[in-house]
C-alpha positions in Angstrom: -61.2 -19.1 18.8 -60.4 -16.1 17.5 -59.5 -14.1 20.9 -56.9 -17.3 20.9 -55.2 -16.9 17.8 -54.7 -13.2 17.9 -53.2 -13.7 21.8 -50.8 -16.4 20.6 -49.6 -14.1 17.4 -49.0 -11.3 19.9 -47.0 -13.0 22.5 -45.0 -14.9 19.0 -44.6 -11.0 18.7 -43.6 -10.2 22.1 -41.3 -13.1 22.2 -39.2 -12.1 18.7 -38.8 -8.6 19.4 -37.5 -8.6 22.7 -36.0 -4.9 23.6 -32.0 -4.7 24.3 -32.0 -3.3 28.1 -29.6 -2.3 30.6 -30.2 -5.7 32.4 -29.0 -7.4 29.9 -25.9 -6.2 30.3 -23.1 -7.0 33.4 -20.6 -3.9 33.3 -21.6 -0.2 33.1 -20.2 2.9 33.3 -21.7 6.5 33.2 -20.5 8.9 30.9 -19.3 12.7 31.7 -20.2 14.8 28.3 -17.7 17.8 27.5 -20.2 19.2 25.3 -23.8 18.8 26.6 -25.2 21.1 23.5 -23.3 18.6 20.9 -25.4 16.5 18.7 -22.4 13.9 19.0 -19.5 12.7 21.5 -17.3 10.2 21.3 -15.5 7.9 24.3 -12.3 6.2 23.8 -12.8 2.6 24.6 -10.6 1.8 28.0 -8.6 -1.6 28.7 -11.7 -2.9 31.3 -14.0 -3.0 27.9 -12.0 -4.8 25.6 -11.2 -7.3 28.3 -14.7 -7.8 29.7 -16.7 -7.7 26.6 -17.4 -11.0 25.4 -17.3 -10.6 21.5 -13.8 -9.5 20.1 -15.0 -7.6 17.5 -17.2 -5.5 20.4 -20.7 -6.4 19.5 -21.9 -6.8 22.9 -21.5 -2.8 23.9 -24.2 -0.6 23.6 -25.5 3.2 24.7 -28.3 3.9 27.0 -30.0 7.4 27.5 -31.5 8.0 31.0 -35.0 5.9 30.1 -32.8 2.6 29.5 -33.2 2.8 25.4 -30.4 2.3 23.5 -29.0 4.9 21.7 -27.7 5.1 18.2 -23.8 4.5 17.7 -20.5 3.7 15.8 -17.7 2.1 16.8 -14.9 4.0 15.4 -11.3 3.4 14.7 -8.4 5.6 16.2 -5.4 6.8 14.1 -2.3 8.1 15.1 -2.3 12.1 14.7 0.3 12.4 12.3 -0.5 16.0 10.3 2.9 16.8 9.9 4.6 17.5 6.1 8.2 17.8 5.3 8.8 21.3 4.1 12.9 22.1 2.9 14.6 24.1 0.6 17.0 22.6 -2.5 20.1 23.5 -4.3 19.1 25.5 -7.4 21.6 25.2 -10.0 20.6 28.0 -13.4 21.7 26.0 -16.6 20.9 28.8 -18.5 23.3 31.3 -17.0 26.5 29.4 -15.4 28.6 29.4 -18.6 28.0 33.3 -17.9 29.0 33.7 -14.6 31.8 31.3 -14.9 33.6 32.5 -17.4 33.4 36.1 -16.6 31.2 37.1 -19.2 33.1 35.7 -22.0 31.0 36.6 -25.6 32.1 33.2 -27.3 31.6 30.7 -24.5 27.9 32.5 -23.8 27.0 31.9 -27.6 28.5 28.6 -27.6 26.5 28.1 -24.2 23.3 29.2 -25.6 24.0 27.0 -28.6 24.2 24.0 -26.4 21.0 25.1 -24.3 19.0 25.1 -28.0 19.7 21.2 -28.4 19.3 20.8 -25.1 23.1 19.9 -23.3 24.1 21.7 -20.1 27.3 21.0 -18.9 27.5 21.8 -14.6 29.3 21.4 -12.0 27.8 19.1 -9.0 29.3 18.3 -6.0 33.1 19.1 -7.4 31.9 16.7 -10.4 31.6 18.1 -14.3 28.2 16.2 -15.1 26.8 16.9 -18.9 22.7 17.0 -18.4 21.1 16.1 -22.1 17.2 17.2 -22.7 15.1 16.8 -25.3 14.6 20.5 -25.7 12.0 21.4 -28.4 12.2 25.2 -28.2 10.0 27.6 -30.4 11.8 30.5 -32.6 12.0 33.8 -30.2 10.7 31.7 -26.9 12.5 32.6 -23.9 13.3 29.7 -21.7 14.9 29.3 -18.3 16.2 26.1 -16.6 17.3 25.4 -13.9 18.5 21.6 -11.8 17.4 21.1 -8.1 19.2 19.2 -6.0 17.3 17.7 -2.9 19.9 18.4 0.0 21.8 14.7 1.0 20.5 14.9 4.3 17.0 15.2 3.9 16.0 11.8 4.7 12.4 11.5 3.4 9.3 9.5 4.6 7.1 10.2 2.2 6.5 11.4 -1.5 6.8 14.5 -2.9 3.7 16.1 -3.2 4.4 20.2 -4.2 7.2 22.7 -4.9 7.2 26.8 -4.3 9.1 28.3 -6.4 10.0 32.3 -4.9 11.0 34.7 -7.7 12.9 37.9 -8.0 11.0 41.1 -7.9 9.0 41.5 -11.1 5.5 42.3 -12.3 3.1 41.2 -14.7 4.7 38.2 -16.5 3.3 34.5 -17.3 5.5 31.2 -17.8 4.7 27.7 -18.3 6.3 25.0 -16.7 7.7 21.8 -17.0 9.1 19.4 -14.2 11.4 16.2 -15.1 12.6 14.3 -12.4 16.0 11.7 -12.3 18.0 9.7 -9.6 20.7 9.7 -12.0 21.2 12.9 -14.0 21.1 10.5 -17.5 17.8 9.4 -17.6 14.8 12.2 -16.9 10.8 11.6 -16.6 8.2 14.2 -17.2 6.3 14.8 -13.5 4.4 17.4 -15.0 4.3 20.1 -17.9 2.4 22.8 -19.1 2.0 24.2 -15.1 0.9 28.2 -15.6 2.8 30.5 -13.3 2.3 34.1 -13.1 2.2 37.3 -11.2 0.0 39.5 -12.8 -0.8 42.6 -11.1 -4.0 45.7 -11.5 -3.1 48.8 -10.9 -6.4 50.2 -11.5 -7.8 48.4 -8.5 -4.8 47.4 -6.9 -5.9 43.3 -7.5 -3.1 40.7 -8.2 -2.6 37.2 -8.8 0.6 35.1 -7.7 0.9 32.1 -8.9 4.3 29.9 -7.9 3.3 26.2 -6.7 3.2 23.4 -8.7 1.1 20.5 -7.4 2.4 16.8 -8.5 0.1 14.2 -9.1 -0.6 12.2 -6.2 -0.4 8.7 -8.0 3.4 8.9 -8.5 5.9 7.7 -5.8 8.3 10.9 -5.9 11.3 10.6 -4.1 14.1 11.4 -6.8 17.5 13.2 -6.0 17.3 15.7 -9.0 14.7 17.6 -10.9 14.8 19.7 -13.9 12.6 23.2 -13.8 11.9 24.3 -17.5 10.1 28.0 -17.7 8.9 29.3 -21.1 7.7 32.2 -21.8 6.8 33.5 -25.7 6.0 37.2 -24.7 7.9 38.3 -21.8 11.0 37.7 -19.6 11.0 35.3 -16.5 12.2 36.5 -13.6 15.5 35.0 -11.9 14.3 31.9 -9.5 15.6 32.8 -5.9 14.4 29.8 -3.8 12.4 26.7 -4.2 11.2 24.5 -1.7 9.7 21.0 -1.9 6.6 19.6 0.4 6.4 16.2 1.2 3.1 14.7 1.4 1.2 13.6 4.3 1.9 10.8 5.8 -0.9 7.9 5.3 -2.5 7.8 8.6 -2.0 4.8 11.4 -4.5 2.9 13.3 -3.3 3.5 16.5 -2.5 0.0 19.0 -4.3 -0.2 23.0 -1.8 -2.1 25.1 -2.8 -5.3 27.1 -0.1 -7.2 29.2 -1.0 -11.2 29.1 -1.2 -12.6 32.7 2.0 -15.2 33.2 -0.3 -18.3 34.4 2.7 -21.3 34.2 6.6 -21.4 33.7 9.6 -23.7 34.0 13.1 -24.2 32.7 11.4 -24.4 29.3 8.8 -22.9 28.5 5.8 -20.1 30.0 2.5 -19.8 29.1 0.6 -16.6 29.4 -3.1 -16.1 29.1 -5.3 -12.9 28.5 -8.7 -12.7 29.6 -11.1 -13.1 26.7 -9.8 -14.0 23.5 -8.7 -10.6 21.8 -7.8 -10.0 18.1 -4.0 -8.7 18.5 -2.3 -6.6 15.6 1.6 -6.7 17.9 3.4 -8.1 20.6 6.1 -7.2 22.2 8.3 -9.6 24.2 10.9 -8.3 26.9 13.8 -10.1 28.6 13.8 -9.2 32.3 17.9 -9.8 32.8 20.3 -7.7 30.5 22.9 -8.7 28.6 20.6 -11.8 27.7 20.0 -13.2 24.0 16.6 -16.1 23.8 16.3 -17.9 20.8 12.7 -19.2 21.1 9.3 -20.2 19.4 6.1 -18.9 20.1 2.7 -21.2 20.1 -0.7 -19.4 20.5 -4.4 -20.5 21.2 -7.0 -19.1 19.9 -9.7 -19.3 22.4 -10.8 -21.6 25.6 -12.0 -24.4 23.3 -9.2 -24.1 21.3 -6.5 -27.2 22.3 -3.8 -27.6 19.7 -0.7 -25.4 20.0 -0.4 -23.1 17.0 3.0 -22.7 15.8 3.2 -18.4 15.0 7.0 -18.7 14.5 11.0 -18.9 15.6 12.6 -15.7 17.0 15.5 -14.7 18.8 15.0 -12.2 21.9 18.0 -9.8 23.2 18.7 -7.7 25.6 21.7 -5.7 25.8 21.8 -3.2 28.8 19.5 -2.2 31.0 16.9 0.2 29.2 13.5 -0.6 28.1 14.5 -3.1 25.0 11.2 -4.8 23.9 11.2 -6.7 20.3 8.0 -6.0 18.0 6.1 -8.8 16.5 3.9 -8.0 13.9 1.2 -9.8 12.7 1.4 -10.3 9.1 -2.5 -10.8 9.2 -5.0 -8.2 10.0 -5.6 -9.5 12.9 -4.8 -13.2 15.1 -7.4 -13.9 17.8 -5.1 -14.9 20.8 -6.6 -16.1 24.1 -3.2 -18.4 25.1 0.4 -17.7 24.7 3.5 -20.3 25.3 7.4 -18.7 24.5 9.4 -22.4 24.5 12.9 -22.0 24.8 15.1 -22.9 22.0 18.7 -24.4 22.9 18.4 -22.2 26.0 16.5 -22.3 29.4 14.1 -19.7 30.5 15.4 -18.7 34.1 13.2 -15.7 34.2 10.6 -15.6 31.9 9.7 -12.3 30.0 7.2 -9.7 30.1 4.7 -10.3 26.7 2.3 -6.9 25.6 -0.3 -7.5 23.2 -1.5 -4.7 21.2 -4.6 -4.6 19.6 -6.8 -1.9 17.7 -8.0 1.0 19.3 -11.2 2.1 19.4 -13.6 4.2 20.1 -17.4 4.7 20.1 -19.3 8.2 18.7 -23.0 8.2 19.7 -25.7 10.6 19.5 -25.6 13.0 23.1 -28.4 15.3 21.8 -31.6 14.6 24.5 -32.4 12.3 27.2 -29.0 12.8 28.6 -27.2 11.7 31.0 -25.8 8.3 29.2 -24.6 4.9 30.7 -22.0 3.0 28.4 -22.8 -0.6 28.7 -20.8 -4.0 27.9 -20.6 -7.7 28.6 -23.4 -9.7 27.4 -23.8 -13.1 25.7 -27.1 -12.5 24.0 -26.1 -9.3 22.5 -26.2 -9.1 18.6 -24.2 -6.6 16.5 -26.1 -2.7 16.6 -23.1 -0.5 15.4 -23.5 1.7 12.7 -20.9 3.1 10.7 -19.3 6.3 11.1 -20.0 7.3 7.6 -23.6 6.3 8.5 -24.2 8.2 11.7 -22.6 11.2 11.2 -23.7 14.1 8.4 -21.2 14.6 5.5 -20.1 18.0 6.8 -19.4 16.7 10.4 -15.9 14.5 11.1 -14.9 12.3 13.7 -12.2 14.4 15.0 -14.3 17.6 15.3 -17.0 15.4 17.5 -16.4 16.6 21.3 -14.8 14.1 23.6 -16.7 12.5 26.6 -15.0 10.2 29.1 -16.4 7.5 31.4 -17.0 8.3 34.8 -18.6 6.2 37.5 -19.0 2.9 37.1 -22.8 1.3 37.5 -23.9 -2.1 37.8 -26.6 -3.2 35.8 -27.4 -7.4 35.2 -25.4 -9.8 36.7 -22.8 -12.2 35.9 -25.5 -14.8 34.6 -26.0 -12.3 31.4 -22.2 -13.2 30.9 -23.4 -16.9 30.8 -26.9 -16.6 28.9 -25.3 -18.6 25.5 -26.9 -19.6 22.9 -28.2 -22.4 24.4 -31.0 -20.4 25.9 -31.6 -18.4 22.7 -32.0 -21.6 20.8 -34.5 -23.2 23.6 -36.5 -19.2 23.0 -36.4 -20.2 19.6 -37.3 -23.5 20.0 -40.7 -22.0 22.1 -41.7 -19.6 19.7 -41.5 -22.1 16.9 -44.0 -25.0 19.0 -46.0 -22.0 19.8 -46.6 -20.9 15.6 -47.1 -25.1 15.1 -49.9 -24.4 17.8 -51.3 -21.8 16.3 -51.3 -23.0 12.7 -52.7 -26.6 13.7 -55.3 -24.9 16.0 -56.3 -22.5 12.7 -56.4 -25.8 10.8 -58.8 -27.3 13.3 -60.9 -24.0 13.2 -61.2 -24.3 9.6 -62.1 -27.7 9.7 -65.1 -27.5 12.2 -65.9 -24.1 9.6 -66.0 -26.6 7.0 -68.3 -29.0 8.9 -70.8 -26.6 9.8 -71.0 -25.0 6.6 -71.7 -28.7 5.4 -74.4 -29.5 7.5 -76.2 -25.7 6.9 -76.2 -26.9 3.1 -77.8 -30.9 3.3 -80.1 -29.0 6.1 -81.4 -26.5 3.2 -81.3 -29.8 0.6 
């Protein structure tokens, strides 16, 4: 009884835990490393995986090592390499020093002008345009100050937000300044970006050491785009040397999942209306819709399905389609969602007909897969499977802090491999349930045979007792 009841919890065992293998899966393909000695590499997903896997969100994909055992991964996503800053250089106007220069040294008008500079009015000329700039100057008695108005150029025409300023001096050693930067789209009303910014160069002669200091870093939480700026220097010791250039950094730009084109197969059209179909339902981020005759303008409304059991038309919205000459002219949709899971897509013809109907693209995330390539090489990348249950990890989780995803070496897939057939594609979870359905008559079995066992325990312990009575 006992040899039974251990067999039955082992094959309950056997039955629960089954092992994911390569048989399990329909497609394959085998992978060509770049970078055998790497601990990591990473594939970019192609167009055959997205459309043959059966899960949208790619659960059914795995990694195999030579000896058919998975192999730990992430699915990844893909962003658009976009390192690039805006780097330019701005009018510098010196407030401090103009009634100087204009007025060809004039004794009164610099007193008056320094006057004026105490309570903090500057009167300039912008753009053939007398503009009065008014500060809230707080100056201390015997502090040497120096300001000066930067104008970003009118045909900068920036993406993102400020993010730094150099400032290159005239030739002078050993000094130290604080700064203050104010900022205004108007020249009337000015915000603090930042005060109290050290900048120095300080130079050793005994060791020939020195320390240059001339960037100011804005904080990152503002949204800095303004036209003018205001740079105050103070100083309580020394002069400041004259400000040649300054130049502004924008900041990076926030980086961009990047799309994976998939055209939608054209499966029914009339006068009306066509209908387009993709193979599997995908989740699609875009679409783009183009007219195949020039000098064309559809007004029309789209209706999408979600997937093959899906059977009511869902409205996405009204557009109107053009076409002017003959270049490539495709219209963006965007999906306002993250995502819409699309298998089905119908363009009906508003107040028009469709005599040729257009080419649709869906776009959906790219992605790709990083996975450990350190032994039991070479690797088969496997998809397509119905019984397959999520096994990603993600990327944070796989790979060490010091390691990141764009450093990882690139493999690429290389000969495809057939592995299980197409009835892995149709394994639901109809079968699961009926394996689930067997493993739980087979624990009833063995709890009502372990019952029974305790019972006939029972007995015989009974009848050893009214024996000894």
């Amino acid at each position: 009884m006992k040899k039974i009841l251990l067999s039955s919890l082992l094959l309950i065992s056997g039955l629960s835990q089954a092992a994911d293998k390569t048989n399990q899966y329909a497609y394959g393909a085998m992978i060509e490393l770049s970078d055998s000695e790497s601990m990591y590499n990473r594939i970019e997903l192609t167009g055959d995986i997205y459309t043959q896997a059966l899960s949208s969100t790619l659960d059914d994909v795995r990694v195999f090592n030579q000896k058919g055992q998975p192999v730990p991964f992430a699915l990844a996503n893909v962003y658009q390499q976009n390192d690039e800053n805006q780097t330019f250089p701005v009018t510098v106007y010196s407030l401090d020093n103009h009634q100087e220069n204009d007025n060809n040294n004039n004794q009164e008008d610099e007193i008056e002008g320094k006057k004026q500079s105490a309570i903090g009015q500057y009167n300039i000329n912008i753009n053939n345009k007398n503009v009065q700039i008014n500060l809230d100057n707080a100056n201390k008695p015997n502090e040497y100050q120096a300001t000066y108005l930067l104008q970003i150029p009118s045909e900068i025409k920036l993406g993102q937000p400020f993010s730094r300023l150099s400032i290159d001096f005239e030739k002078m050693s050993n000094w130290q300044a604080s700064a203050n930067l104010l900022y205004s789209n108007d020249l009337k009303r000015w915000q603090t970006a930042i005060d109290n910014v050290p900048i120095m160069s300080l130079t050793n002669n005994n060791n020939n050491q020195s320390l240059n200091v001339n960037t100011i870093d804005l904080p990152s939480g503002m949204n800095f785009k303004s036209i003018y700026w205001i740079l105050q220097l103070k100083s309580d010791k020394q002069l400041i040397p004259t400000i040649k250039t300054v130049k502004f950094t924008s900041r990076k730009a926030t980086p961009v999942r990047d799309l994976y084109p998939i055209d939608l197969n054209l499966i029914s059209a009339d006068e009306q209306e066509a209908i387009y179909q993709l193979s599997t339902s995908l989740p699609i981020k875009q679409l783009t819709v183009k007219l195949q005759n020039e000098r064309t303008v559809l007004p029309a409304t789209i209706f999408y399905k979600t997937s093959d059991n899906d059977k009511t038309w869902h409205k996405l919205d009204d557009y109107i389609f053009r076409r002017i000459n003959d270049t490539n002219q495709s219209q963006t949709i965007n999906i306002n969602n993250s995502t819409l899971n699309i298998k089905q897509l119908k363009i009906k013809a508003i107040n028009a007909s469709l005599d040729t109907p257009p080419s649709v693209t869906a776009y959906l995330y790219r992605m790709r897969i990083i996975f450990n390539s350190a032994n039991n090489g070479p690797f088969i990348l496997a998809w397509g499977s119905a019984k397959a249950k999520p096994a990603s990890l993600s990327e944070k989780a796989l790979l060490s802090d010091t390691i990141s995803a764009k450093d990882v070496p690139e493999a690429y897939l290389g000969d495809k491999v057939k592995l299980g057939n197409q009835k892995v594609l149709l394994q639901t979870d109809d079968n699961s349930s009926n394996s689930s359905s067997l493993s739980k008559w087979l624990i009833w079995g063995v709890l009502i045979a372990g019952a029974l066992f305790l019972m006939l325990l029972a007995l015989k312990l009974l009848k050893e007792v009214k024996k000894a009575e």
